[in-house]
N, C-alpha and C positions, 0 to 999 in steps of 0.2 A: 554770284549766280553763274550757271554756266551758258557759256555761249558759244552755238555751232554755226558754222558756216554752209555754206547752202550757196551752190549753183544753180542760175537757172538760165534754162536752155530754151531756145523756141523751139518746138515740135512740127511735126507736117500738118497737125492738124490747128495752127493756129493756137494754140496753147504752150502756154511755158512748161517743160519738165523741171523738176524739183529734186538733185540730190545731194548727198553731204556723203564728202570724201570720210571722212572720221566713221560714220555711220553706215555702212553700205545699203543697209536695207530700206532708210529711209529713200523712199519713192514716193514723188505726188506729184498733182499736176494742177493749174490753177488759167482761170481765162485771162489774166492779168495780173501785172507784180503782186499788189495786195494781195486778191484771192490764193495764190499761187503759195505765200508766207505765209497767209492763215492756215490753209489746207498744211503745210510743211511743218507747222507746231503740231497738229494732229497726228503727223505721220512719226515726227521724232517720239512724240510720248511713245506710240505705237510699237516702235520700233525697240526701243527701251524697256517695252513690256516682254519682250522678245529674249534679251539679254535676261532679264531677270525671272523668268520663267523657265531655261534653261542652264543659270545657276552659273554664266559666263559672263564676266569683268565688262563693262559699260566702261566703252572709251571715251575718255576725255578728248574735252574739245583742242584741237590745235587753235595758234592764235590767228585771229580775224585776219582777213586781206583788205588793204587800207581800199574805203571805197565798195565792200563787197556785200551782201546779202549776209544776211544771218536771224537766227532764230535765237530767242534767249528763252532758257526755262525760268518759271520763278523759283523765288528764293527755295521756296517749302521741300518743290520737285528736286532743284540741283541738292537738295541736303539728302533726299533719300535719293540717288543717285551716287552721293559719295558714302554713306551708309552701307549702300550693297555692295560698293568697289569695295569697300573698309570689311567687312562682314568676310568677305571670301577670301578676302587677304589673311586674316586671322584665323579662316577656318571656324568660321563661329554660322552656327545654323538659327535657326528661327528661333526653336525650341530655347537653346543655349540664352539666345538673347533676351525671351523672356524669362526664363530662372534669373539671368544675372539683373533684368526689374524689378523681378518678383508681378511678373504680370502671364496673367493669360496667354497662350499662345492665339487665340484671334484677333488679339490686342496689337501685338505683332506687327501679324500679319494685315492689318488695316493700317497700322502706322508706315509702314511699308510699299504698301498699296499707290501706285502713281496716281490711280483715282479717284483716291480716298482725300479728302480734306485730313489735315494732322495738326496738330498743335504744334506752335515753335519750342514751347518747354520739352514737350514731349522727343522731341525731336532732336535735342540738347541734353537730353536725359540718356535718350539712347547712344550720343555719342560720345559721352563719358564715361558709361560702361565698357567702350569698346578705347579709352584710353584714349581719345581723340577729346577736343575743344573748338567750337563754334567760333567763326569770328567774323562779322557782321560790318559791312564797310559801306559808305554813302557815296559814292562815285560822280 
């Protein structure tokens, strides 16, 4: 799963500000650590939506700072996140990747989707078409 790090700042208005060096766009703000991580999950998906809507590479996380704040995507999200980095790196389009399923392009495009619920097969399916292998670890 990937995992980003995430500073948080006190604000003048009593509120923590929320950003991640890795991410620039992620921005939020929270009345307290919790609220502050929660809202900062919302903001990275968002952020990510961002990246992938404009067809530009989603940076990987650098490693944690011992002691620091961080956000972790789940599993399903960090796989379509390396999916997309994989996709553009190969120059492989939507379309592309469903011929090489044999699936529908909205099939895709939903499997793809940050907000879409996906299948782990599914998910595993497309990353063998692209010549890649899932690999699944209990930490």
């Amino acid at each position: 799963m990937l995992t980003y790090s995430v500073e948080l700042t006190p604000d003048d208005n009593d509120t923590l500000l929320v950003t991640c060096s890795d991410i620039p766009e992620l921005t939020s703000v929270g009345d307290d650590e919790d609220e502050a991580l929660l809202n900062a999950r919302d903001a990275l998906e968002s952020a990510l939506e961002l990246y992938q809507e404009t067809r530009r590479p989603i940076p990987l996380p650098s490693p944690p700072a011992e002691g620091g704040f961080t956000v972790t995507l789940p599993a399903a999200l960090s796989l379509k996140v390396l999916l997309h980095n994989e996709m553009l790196k190969q120059g492989v389009r939507k379309a592309e990747l469903a011929r090489r399923l044999d699936w529908r392009l909205p099939q895709v495009e939903r499997l793809l989707n940050l907000n879409h619920a996906a299948r782990l097969d599914h998910l595993e399916r497309a990353a063998r078409v692209l010549g890649k292998q899932v690999d699944v670890q209990m930490v």
